[in-house]
DOTOR-371109 format. One record per residue: residue number from 0; residue in three letters; x, y, z of N, C-alpha, C in turn. Coordinates in Angstrom, 3 decimals. Layout:
# DOTOR-371109
NUM/ALA/X/Y/Z/X/Y/Z/X/Y/Z $
...
***
This chain:
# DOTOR-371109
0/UNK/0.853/-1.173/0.000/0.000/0.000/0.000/0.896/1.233/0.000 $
1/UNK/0.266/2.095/-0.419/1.299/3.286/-0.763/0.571/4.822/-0.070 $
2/UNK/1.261/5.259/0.474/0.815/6.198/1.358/1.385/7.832/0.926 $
3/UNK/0.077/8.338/1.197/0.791/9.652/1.010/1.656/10.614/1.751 $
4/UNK/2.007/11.705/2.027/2.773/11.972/2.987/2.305/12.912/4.243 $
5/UNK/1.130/12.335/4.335/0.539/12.801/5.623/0.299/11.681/6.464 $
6/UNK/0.801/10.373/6.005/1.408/9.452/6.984/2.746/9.419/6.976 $
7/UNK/3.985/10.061/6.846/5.135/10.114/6.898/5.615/9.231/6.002 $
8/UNK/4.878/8.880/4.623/5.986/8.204/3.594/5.831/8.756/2.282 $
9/UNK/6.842/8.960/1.612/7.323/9.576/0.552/7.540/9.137/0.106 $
10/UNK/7.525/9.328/-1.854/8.573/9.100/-2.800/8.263/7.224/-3.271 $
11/UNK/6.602/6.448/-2.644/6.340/5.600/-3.187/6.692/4.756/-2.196 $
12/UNK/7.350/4.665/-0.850/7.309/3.762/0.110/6.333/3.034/0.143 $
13/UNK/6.590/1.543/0.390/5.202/1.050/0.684/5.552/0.491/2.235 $
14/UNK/4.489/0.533/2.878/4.300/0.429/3.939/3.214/-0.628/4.295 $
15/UNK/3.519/-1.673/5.661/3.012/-2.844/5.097/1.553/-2.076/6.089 $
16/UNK/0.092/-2.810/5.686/-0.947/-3.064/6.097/-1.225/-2.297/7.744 $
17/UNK/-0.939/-3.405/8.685/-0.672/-3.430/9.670/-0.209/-2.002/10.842 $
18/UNK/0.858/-1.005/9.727/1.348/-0.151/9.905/0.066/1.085/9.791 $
19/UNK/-0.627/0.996/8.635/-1.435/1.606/8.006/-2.448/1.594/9.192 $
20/UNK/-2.701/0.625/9.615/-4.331/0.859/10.142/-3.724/1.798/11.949 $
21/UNK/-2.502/1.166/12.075/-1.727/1.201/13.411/-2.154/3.430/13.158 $
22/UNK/-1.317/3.908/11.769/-1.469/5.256/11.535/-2.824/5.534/11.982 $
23/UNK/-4.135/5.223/11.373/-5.060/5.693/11.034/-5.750/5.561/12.258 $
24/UNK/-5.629/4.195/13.375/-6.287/4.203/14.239/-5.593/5.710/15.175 $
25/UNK/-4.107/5.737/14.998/-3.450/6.792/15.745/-4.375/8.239/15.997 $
26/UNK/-4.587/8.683/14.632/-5.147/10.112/13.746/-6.609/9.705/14.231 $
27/UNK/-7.140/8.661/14.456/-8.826/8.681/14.770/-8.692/8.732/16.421 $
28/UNK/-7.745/8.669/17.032/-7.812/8.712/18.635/-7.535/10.220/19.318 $
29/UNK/-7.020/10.897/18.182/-6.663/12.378/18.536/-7.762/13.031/18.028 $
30/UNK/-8.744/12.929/17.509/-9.888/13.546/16.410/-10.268/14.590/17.811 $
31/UNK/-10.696/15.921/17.486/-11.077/16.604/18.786/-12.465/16.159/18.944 $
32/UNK/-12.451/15.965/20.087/-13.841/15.770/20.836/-15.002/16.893/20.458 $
33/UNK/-16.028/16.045/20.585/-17.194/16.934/20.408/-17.517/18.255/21.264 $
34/UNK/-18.076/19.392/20.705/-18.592/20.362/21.980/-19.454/19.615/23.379 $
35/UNK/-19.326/19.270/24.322/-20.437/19.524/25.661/-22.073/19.907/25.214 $
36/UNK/-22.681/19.556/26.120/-24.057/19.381/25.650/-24.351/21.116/26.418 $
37/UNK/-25.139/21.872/26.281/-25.301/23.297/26.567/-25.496/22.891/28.243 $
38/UNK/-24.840/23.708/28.526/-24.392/24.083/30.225/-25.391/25.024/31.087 $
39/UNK/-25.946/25.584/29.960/-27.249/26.767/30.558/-28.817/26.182/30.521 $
40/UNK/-29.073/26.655/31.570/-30.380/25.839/31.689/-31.199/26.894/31.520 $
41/UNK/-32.462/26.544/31.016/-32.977/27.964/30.588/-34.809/27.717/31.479 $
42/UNK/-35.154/28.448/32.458/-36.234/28.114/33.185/-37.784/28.007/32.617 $
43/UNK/-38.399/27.361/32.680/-39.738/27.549/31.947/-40.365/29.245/31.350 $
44/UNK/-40.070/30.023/32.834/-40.779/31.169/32.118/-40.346/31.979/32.133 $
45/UNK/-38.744/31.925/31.619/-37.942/32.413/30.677/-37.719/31.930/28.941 $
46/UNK/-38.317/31.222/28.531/-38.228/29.944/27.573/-39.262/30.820/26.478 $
47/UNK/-38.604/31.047/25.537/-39.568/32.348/24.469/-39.612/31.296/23.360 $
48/UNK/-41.083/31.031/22.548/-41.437/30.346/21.527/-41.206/31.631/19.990 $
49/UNK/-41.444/31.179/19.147/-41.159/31.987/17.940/-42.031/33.445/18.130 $
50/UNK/-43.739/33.181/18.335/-44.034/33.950/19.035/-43.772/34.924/20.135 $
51/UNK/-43.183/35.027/20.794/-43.249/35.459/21.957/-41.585/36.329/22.258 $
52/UNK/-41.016/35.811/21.056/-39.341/36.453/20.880/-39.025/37.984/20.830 $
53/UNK/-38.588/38.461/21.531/-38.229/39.958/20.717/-37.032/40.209/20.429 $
54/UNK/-36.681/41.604/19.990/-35.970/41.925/19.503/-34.017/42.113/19.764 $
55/UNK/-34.747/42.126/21.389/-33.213/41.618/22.296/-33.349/40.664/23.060 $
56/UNK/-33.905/39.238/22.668/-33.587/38.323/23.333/-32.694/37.506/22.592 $
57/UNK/-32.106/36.076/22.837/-31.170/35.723/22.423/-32.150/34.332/21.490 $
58/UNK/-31.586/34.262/20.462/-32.103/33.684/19.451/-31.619/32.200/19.166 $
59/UNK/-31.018/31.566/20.120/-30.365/30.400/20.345/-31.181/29.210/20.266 $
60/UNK/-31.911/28.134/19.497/-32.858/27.182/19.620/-32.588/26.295/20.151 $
61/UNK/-33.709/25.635/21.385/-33.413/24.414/21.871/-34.427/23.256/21.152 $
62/UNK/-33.632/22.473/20.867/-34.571/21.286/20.227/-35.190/20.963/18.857 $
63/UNK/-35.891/20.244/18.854/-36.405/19.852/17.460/-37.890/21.255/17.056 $
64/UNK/-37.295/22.260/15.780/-38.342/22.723/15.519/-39.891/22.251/15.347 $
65/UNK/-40.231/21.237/15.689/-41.361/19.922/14.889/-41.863/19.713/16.694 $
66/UNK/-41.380/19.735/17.482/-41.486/19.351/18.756/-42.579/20.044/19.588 $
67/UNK/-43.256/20.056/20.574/-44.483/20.921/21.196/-43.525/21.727/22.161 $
68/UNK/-42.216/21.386/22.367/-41.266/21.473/23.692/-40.061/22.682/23.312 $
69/UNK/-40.485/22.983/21.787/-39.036/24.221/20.704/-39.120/25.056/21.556 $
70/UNK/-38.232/25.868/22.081/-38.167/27.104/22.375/-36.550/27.664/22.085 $
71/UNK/-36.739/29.566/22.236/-35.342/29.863/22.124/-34.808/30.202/23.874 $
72/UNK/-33.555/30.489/23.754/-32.855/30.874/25.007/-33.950/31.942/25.456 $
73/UNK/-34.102/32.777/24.429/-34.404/34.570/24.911/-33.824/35.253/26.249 $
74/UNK/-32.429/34.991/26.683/-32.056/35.936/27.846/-31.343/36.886/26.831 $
75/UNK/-31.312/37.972/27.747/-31.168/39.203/26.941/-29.716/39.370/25.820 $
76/UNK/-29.763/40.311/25.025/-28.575/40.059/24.718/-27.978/41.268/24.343 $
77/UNK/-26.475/41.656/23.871/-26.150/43.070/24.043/-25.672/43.518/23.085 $
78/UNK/-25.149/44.768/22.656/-25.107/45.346/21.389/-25.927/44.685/20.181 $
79/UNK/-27.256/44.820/20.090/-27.686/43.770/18.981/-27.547/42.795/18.197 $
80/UNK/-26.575/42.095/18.925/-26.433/40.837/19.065/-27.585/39.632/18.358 $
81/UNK/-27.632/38.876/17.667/-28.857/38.019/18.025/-28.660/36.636/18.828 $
82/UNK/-27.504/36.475/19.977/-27.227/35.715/20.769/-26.783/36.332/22.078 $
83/UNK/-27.128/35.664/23.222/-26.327/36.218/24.826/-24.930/35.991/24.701 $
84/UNK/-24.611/36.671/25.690/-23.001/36.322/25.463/-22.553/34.604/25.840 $
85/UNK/-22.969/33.804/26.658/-23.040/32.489/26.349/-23.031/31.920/25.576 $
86/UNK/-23.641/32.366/24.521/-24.612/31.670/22.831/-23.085/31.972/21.984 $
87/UNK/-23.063/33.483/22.529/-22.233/33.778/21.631/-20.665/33.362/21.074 $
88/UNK/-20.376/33.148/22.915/-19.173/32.466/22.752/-19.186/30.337/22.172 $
89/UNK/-20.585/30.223/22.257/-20.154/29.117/21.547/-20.184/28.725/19.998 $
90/UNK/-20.642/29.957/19.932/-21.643/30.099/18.206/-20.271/30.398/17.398 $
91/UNK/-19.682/31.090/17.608/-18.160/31.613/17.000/-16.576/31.555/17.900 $
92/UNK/-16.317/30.040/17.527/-14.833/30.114/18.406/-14.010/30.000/17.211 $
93/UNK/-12.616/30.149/17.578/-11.811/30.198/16.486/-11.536/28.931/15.692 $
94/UNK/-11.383/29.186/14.679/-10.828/27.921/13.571/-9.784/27.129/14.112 $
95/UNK/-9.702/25.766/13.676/-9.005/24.816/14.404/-7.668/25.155/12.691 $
96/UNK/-6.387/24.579/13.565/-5.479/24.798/12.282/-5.640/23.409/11.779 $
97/UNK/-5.183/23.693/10.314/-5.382/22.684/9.065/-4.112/22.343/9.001 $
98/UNK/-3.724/20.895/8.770/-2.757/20.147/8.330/-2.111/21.316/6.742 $
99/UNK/-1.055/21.427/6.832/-0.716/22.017/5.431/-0.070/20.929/4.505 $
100/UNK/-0.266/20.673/3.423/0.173/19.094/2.335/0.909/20.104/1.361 $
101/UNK/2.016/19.533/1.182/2.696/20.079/0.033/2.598/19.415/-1.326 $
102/UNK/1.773/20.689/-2.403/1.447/19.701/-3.617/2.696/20.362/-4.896 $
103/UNK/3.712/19.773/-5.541/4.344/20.560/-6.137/4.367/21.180/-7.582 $
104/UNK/3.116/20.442/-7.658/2.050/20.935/-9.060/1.481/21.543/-8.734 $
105/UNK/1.138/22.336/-7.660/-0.374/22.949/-7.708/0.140/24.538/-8.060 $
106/UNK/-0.876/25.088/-8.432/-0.411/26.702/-8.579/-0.609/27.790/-7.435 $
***
C-alpha cells in the first residue's frame, strides 16, 4: 500500500498493512472531541417560543423545531447581538489549524 505523505511516507514507500491501520487508528484517537451538551439551563418562564421572541432576546434554539417542547434561550442580549453572550461564545470560536500538504504541481 502506498501512502501519502501525511502518513510520513514519501517518494512511493510502501508500507506494510498493519502499519497503516496502526497510523489511522493513531489520527482517529486524537480527532477533537465533540462540543459539551449546553451548560445553561434555561427556566420555563424564561423559555420564548417563535411567538413570543423579541428583539433583544437571544435567538439560540433548543430542540427539534417539529417538537411541542421548541423554544429559544431569549435571555437578553447586548449590542444587537442576536445571541447572549453564552450563545455567543459558543456560536463563533476560532478555527481549528489545518494540516498544510505540500502539492508541487499545484499553482
Amino acid at each position: 500500500m502506498i501512502l501519502t505523505t501525511s502518513y510520513g511516507a514519501t517518494n512511493g514507500f510502501l508500507i506494510p498493512p498493519i502499519t497503516v491501520i496502526r497510523l489511522i487508528m493513531r489520527d482517529i484517537r486524537n480527532l477533537p472531541t465533540p462540543p459539551q451538551a449546553d451548560d445553561l439551563t434555561i427556566p420555563l418562564r424564561e423559555r420564548k417560543t417563535i411567538a413570543s421572541l423579541g428583539t433583544m432576546d437571544c435567538r439560540w434554539p433548543f430542540g427539534d423545531p417539529l417538537d411541542p417542547d421548541f423554544h429559544f434561550c431569549g435571555k437578553a442580549t447586548a449590542d444587537g447581538s442576536t445571541y447572549c453572550e453564552f450563545h455567543m461564545r459558543r456560536a463563533f470560536q476560532p478555527a481549528r489549524p489545518r494540516a498544510v500538504f505540500y502539492r508541487p504541481n499545484a499553482a
